[in-house]
N, C-alpha and C positions, 0 to 999 in steps of 0.2 A: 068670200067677202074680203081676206084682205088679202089676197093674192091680186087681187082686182083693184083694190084701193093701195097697195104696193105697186101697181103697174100704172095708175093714176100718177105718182107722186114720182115716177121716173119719166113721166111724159112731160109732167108738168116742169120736170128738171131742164130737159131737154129745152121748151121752149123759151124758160125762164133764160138759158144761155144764148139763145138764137136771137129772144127779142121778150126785154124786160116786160114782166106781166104790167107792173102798174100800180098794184097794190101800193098800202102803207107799209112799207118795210123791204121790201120787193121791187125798188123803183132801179136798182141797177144788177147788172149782171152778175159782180160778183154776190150778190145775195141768194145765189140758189140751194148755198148751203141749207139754208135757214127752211124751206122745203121738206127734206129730207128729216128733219129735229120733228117738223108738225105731223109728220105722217106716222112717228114711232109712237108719236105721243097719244093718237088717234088708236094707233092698232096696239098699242097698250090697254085703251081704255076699255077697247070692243074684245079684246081675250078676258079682260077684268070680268067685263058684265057677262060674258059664255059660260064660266065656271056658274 
């Protein structure tokens, strides 16, 4: 699961550099950092709740 939703949030990198997604926060390219912050924070949450 999150090797899966780690390879999600690098695809999503990639495109977010190629051609801004759109979102609220997400409207220009250099935002793709901001990506990579929500996916740590997600696969934090989903190790939290495994234990």
């Amino acid at each position: 699961m999150i090797k899966l939703l780690s390879l999600f949030v690098v695809l999503a990198m990639i495109v977010q550099i190629i051609k801004p997604i759109g979102l609220p926060g997400l409207r220009r390219r250099s935002d793709f950092w901001k990506l990579p912050l929500a996916g740590l924070v997600v696969i934090i949450a989903i190790s939290a709740f495994q234990l």
